[in-house]
C-alpha positions in Angstrom: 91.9 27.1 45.2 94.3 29.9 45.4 95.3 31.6 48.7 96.3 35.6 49.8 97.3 36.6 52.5 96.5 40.1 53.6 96.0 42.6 56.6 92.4 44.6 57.1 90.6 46.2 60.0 86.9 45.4 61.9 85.1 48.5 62.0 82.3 49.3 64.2 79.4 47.1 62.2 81.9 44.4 62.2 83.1 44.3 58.1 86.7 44.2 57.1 88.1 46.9 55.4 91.0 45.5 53.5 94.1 47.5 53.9 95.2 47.1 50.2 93.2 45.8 47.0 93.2 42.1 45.8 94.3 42.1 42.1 92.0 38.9 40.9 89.1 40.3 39.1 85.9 41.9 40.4 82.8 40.5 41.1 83.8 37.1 42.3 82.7 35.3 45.9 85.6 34.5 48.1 86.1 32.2 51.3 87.0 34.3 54.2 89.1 33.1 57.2 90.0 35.8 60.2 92.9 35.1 62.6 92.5 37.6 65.3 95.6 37.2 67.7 95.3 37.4 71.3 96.2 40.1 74.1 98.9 38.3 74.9 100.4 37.0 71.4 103.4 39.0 70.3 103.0 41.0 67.3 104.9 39.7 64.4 105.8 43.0 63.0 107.9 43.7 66.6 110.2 41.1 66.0 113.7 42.6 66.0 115.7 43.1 62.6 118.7 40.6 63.8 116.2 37.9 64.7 114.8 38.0 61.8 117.8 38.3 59.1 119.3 35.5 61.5 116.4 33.3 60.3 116.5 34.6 56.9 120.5 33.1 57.1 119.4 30.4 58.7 116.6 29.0 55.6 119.6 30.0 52.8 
């Protein structure tokens, strides 16, 4: 079983809109797991530049 990761939106009937296409093929059925973050979990895309390129030197 292969695994992507991707972002999409929940509109109003409650479907996910995928915010770019898969490239694996049409017409296939696929598992499905959403991780909605809570009110009070910080956004990952906030985190500052420095923290992150320190972690980036950190892992090399």
């Amino acid at each position: 079983m292969k695994a992507i990761e991707t972002t999409a939106t929940i509109n109003d009937q409650g479907q996910l809109s995928l915010d770019f296409p898969l490239e694996v093929g049409s017409n296939r059925r696929v598992r499905v797991i959403v991780l909605i973050a809570e009110a009070d979990d910080p956004d990952p895309e906030d985190t500052p530049d420095d923290v992150v390129l320190e972690g980036l030197r950190e892992g090399l």
